[in-house]
mmCIF file of the N, C-alpha and C atoms, coordinates in Angstrom:
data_MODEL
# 
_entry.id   MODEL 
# 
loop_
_atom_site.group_PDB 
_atom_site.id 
_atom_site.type_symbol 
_atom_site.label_atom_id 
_atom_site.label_alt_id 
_atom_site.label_comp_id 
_atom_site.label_asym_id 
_atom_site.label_entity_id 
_atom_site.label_seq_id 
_atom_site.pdbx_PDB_ins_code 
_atom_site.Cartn_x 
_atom_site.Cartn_y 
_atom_site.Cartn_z 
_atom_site.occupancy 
_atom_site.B_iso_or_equiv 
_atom_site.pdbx_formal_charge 
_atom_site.auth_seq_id 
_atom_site.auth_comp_id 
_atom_site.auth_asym_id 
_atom_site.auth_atom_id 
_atom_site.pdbx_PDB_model_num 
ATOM 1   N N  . UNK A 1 1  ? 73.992 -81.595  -128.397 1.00 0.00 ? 1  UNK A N  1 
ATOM 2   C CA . UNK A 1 1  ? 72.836 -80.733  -128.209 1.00 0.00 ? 1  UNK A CA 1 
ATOM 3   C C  . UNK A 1 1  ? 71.601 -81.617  -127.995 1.00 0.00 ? 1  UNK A C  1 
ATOM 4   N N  . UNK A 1 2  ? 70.775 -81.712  -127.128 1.00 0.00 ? 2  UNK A N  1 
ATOM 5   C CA . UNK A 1 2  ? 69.756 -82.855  -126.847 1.00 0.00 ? 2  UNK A CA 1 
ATOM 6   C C  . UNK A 1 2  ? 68.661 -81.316  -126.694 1.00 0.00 ? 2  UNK A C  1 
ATOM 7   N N  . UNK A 1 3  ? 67.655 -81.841  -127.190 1.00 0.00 ? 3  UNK A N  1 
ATOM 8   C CA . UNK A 1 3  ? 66.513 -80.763  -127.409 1.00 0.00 ? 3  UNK A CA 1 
ATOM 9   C C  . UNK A 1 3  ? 65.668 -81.764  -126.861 1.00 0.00 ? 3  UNK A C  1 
ATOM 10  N N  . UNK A 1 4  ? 65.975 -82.364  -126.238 1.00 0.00 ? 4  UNK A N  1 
ATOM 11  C CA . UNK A 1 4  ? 65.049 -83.204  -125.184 1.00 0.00 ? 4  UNK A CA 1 
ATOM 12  C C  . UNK A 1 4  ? 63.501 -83.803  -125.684 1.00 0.00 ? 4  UNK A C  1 
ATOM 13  N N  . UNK A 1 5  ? 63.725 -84.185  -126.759 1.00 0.00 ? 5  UNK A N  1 
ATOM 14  C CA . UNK A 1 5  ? 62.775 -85.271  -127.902 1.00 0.00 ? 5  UNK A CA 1 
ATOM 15  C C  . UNK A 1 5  ? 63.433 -86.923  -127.233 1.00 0.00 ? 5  UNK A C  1 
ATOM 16  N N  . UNK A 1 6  ? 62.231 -87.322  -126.549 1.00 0.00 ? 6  UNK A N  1 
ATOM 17  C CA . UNK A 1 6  ? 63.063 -88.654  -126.405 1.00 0.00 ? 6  UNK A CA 1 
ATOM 18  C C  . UNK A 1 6  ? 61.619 -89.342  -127.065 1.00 0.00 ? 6  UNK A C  1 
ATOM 19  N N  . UNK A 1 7  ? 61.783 -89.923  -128.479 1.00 0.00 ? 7  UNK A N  1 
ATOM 20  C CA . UNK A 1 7  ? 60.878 -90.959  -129.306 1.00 0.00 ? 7  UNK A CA 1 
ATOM 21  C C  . UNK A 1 7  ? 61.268 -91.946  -128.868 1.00 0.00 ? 7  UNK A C  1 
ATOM 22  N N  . UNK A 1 8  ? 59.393 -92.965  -128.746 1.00 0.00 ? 8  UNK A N  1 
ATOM 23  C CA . UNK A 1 8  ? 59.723 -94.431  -128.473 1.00 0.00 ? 8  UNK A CA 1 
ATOM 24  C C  . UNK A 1 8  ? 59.219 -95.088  -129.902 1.00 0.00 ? 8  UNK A C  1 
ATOM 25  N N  . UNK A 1 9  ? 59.348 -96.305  -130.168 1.00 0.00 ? 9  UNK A N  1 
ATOM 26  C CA . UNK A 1 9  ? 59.103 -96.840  -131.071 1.00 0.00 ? 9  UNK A CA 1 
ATOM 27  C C  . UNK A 1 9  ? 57.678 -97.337  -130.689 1.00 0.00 ? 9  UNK A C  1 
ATOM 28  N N  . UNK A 1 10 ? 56.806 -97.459  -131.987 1.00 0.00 ? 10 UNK A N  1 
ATOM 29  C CA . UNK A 1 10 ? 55.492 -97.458  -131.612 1.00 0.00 ? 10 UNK A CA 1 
ATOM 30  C C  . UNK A 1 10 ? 55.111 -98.630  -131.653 1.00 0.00 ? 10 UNK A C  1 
ATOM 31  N N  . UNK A 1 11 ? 54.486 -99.542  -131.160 1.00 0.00 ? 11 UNK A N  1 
ATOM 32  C CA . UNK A 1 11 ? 54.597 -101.016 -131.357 1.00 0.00 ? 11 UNK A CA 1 
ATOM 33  C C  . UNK A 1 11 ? 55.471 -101.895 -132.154 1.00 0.00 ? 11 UNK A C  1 
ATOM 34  N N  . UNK A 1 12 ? 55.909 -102.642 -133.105 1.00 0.00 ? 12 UNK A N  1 
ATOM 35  C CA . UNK A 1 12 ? 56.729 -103.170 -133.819 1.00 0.00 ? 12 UNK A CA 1 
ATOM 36  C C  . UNK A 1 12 ? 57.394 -102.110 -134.507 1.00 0.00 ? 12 UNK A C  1 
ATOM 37  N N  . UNK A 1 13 ? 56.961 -101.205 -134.731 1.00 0.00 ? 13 UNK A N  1 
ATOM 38  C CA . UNK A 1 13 ? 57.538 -99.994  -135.436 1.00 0.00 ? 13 UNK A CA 1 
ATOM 39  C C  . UNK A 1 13 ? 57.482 -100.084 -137.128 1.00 0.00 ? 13 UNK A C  1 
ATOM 40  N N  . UNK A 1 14 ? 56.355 -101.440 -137.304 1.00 0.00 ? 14 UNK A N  1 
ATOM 41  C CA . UNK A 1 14 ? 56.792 -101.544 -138.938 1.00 0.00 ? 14 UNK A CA 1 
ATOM 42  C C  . UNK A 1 14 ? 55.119 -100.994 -139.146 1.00 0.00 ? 14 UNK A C  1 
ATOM 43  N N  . UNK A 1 15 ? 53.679 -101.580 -138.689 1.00 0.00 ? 15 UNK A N  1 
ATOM 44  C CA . UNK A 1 15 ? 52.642 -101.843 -138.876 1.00 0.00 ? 15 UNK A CA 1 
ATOM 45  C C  . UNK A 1 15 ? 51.768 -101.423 -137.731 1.00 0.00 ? 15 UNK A C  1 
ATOM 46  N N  . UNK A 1 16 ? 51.449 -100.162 -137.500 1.00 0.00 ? 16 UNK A N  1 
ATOM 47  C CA . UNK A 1 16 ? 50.475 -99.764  -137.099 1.00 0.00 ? 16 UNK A CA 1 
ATOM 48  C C  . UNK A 1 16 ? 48.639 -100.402 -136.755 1.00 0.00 ? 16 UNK A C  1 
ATOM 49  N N  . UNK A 1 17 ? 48.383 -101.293 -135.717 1.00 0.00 ? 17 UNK A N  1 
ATOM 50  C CA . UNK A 1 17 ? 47.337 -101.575 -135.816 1.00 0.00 ? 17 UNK A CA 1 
ATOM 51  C C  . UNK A 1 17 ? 46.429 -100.839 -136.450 1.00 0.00 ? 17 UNK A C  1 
ATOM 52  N N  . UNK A 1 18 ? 45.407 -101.710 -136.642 1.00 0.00 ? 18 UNK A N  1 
ATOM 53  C CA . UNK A 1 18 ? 44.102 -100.843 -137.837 1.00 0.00 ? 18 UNK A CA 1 
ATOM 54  C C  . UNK A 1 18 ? 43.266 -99.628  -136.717 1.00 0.00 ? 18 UNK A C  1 
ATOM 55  N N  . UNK A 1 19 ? 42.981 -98.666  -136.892 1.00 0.00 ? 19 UNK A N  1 
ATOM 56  C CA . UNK A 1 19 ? 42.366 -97.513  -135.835 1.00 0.00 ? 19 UNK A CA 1 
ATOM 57  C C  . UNK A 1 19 ? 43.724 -97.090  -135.024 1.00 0.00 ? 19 UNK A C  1 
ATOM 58  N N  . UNK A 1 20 ? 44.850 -97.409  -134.843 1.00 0.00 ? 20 UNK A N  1 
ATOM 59  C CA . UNK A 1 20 ? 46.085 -97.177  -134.045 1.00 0.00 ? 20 UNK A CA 1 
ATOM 60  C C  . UNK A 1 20 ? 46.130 -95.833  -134.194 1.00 0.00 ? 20 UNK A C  1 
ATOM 61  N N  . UNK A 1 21 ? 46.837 -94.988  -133.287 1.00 0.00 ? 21 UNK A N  1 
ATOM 62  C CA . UNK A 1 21 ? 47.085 -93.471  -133.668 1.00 0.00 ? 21 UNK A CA 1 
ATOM 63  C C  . UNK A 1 21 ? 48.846 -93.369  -133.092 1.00 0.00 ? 21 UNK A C  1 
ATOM 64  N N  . UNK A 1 22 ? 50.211 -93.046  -133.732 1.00 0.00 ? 22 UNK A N  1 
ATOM 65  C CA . UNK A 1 22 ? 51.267 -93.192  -133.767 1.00 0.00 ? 22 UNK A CA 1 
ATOM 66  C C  . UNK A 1 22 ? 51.265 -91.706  -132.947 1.00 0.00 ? 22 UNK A C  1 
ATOM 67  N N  . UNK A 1 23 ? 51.297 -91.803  -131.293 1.00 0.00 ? 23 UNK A N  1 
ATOM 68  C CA . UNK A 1 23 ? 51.363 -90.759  -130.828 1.00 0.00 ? 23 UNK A CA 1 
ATOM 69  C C  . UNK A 1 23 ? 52.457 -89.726  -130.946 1.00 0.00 ? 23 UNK A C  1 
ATOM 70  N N  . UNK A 1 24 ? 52.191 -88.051  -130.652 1.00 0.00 ? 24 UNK A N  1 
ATOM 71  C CA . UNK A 1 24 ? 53.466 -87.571  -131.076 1.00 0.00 ? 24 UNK A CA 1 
ATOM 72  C C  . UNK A 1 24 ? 55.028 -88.107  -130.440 1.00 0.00 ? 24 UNK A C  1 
ATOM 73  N N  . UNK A 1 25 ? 54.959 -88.459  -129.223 1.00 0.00 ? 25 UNK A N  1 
ATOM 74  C CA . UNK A 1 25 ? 56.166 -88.987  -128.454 1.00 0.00 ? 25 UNK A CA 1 
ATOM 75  C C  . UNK A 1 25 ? 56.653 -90.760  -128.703 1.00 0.00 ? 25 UNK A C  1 
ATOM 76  N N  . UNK A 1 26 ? 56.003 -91.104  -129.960 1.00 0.00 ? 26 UNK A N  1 
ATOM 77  C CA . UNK A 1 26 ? 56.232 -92.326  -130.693 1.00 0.00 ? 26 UNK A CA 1 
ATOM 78  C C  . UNK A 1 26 ? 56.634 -92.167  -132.171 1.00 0.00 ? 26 UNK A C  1 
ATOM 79  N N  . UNK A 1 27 ? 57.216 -93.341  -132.465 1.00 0.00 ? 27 UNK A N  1 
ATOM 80  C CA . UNK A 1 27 ? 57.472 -92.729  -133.995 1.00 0.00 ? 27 UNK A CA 1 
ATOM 81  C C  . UNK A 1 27 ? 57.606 -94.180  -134.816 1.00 0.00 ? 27 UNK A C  1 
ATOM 82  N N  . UNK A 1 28 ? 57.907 -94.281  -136.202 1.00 0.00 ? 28 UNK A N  1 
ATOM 83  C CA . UNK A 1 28 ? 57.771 -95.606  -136.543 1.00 0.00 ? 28 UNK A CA 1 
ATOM 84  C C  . UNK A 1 28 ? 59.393 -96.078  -136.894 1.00 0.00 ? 28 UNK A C  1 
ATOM 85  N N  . UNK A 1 29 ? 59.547 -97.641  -137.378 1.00 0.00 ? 29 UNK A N  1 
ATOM 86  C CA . UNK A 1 29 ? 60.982 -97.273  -137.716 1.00 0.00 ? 29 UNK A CA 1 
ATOM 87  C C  . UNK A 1 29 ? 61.422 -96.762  -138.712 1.00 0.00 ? 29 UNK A C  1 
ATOM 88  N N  . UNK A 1 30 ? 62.574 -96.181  -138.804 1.00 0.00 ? 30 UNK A N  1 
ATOM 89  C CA . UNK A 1 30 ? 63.245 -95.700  -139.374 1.00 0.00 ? 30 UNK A CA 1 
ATOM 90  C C  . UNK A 1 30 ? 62.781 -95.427  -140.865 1.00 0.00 ? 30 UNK A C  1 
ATOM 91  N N  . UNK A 1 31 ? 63.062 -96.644  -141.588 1.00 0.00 ? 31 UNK A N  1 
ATOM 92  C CA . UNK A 1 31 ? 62.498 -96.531  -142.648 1.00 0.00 ? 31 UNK A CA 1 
ATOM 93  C C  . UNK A 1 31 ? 61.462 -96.416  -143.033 1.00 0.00 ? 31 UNK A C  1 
ATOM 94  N N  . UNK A 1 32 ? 60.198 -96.423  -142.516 1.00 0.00 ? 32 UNK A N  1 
ATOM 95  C CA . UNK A 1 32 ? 59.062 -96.253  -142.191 1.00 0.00 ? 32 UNK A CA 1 
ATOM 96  C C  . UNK A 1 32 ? 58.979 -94.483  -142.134 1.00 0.00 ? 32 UNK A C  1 
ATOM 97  N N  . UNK A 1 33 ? 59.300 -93.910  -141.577 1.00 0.00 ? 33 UNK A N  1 
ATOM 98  C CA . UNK A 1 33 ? 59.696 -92.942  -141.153 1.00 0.00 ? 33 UNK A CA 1 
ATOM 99  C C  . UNK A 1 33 ? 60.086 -91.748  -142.222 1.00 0.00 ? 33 UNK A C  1 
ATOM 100 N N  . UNK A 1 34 ? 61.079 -92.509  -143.261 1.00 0.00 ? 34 UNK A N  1 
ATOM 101 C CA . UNK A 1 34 ? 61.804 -91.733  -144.343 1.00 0.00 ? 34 UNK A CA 1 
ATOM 102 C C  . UNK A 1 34 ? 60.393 -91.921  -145.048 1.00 0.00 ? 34 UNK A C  1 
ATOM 103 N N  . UNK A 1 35 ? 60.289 -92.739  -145.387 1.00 0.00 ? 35 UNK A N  1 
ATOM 104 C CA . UNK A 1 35 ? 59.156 -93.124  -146.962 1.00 0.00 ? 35 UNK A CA 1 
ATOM 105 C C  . UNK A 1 35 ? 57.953 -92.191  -146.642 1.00 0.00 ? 35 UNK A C  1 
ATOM 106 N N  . UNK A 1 36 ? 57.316 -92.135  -145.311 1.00 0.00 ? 36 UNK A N  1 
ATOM 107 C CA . UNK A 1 36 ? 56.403 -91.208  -144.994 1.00 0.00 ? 36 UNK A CA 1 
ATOM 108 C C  . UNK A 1 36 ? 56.996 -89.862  -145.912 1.00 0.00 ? 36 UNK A C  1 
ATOM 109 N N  . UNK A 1 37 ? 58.100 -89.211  -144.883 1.00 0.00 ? 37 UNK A N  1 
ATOM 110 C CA . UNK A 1 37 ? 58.419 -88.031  -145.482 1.00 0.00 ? 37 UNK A CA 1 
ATOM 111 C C  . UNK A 1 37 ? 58.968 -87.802  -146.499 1.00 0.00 ? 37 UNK A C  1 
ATOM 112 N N  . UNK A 1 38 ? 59.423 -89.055  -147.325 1.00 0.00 ? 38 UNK A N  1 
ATOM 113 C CA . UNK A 1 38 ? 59.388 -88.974  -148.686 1.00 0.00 ? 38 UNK A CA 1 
ATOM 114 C C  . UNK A 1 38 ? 58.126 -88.806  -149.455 1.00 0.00 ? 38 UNK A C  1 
ATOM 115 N N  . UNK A 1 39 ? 57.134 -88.984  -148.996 1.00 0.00 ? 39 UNK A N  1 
ATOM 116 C CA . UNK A 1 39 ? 55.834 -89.349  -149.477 1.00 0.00 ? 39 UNK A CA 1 
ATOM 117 C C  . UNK A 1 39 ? 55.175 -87.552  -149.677 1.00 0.00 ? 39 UNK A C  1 
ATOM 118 N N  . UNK A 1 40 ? 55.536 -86.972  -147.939 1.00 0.00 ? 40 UNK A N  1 
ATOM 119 C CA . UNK A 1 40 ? 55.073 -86.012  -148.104 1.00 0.00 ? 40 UNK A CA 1 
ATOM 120 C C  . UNK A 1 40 ? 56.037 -84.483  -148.663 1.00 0.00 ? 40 UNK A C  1 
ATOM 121 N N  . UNK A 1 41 ? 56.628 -85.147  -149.437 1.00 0.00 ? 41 UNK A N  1 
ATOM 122 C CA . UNK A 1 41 ? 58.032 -84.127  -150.248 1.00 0.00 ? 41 UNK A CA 1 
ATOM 123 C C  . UNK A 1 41 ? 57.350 -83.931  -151.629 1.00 0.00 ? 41 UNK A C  1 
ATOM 124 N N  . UNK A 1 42 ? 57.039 -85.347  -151.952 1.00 0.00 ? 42 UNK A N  1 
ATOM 125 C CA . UNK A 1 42 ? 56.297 -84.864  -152.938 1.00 0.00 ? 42 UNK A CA 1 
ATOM 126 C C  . UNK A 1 42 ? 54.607 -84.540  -153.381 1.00 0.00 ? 42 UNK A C  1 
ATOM 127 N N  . UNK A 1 43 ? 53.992 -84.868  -152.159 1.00 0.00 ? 43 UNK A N  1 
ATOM 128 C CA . UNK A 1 43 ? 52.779 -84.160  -151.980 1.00 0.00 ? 43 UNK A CA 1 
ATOM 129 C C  . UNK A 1 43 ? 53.056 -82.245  -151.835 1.00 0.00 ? 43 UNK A C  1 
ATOM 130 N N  . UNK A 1 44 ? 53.715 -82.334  -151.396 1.00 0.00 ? 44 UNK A N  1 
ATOM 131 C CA . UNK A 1 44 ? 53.545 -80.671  -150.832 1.00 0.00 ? 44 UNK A CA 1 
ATOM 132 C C  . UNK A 1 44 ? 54.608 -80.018  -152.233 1.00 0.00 ? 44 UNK A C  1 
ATOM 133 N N  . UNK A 1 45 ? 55.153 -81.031  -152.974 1.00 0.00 ? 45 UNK A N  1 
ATOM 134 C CA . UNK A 1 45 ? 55.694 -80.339  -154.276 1.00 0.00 ? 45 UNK A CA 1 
ATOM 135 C C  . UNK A 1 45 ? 54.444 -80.291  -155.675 1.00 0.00 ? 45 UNK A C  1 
ATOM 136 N N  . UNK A 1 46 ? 53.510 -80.973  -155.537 1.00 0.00 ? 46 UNK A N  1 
ATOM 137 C CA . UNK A 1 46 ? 52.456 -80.747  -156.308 1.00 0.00 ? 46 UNK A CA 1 
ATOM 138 C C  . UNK A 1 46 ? 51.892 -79.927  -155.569 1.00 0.00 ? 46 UNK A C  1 
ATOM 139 N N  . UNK A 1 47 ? 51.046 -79.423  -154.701 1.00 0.00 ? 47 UNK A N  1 
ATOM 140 C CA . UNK A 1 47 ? 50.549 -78.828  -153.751 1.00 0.00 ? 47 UNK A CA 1 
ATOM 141 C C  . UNK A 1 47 ? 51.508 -77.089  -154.179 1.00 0.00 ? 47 UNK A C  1 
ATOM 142 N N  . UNK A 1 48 ? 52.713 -77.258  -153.772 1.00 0.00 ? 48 UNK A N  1 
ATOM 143 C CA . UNK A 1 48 ? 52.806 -76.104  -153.767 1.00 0.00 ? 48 UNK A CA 1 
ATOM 144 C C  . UNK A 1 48 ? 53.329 -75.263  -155.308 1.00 0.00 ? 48 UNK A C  1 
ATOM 145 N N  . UNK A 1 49 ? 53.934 -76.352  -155.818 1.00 0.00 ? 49 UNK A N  1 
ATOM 146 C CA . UNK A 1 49 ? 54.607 -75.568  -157.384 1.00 0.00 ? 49 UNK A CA 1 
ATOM 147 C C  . UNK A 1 49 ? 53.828 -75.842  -158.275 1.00 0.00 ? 49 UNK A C  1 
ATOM 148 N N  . UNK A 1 50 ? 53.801 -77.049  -158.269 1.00 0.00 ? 50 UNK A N  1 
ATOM 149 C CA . UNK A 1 50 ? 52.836 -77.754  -159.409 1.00 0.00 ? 50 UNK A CA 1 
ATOM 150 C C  . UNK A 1 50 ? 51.468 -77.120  -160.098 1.00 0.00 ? 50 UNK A C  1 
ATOM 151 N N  . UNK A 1 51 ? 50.582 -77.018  -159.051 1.00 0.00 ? 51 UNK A N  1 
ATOM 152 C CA . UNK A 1 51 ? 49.253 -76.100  -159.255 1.00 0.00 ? 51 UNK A CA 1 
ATOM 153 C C  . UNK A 1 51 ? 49.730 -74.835  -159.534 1.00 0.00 ? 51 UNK A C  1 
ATOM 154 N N  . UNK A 1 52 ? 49.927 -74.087  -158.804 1.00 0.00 ? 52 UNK A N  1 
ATOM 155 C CA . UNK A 1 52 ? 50.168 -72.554  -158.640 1.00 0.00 ? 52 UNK A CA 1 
ATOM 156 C C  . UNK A 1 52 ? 50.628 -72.757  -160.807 1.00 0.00 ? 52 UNK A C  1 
ATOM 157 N N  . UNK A 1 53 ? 51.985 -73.212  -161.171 1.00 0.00 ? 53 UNK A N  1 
ATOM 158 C CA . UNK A 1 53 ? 52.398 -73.318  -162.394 1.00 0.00 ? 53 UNK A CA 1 
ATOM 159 C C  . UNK A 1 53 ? 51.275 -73.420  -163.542 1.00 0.00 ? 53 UNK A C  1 
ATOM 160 N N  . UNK A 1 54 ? 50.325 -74.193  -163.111 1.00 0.00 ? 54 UNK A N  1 
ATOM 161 C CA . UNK A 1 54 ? 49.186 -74.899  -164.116 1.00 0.00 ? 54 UNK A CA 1 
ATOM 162 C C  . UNK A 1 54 ? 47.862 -74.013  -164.101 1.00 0.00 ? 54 UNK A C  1 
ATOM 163 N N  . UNK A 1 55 ? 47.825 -73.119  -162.859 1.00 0.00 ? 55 UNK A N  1 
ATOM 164 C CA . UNK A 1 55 ? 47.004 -72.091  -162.706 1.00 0.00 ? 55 UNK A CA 1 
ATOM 165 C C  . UNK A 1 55 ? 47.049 -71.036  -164.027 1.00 0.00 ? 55 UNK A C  1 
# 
C-alpha cells in the first residue's frame, strides 16, 4: 500500500541547523524521530489526563 509519502532525510538527519525548519516532506533519522514522538506521548499525557484529574 504506498500512500505516496516519499520523506527525505533532512540534512545529516541527526542535528538540525540553528533557525533550520525540518520541512513537512523531510524528516529526521529514525531515532531522532521516535524520541520526538516519544517526547510528545508524554506531553499530551499530562496535557490531556493529568490536568483534567488534578482539576
Amino acid at each position: 500500500m504506498d500512500l505516496g509519502v516519499r520523506w527525505k532525510l533532512h540534512g545529516d538527519g541527526r542535528t538540525p541547523a540553528p533557525g533550520a525548519v525540518v520541512r513537512p516532506d523531510e524528516r529526521l533519522s529514525w531515532p531522532r524521530t521516535a524520541g520526538l514522538g516519544a517526547q510528545h506521548v508524554v506531553a499530551m499525557f499530562g496535557a490531556s489526563f493529568a490536568a483534567p484529574v488534578n482539576a
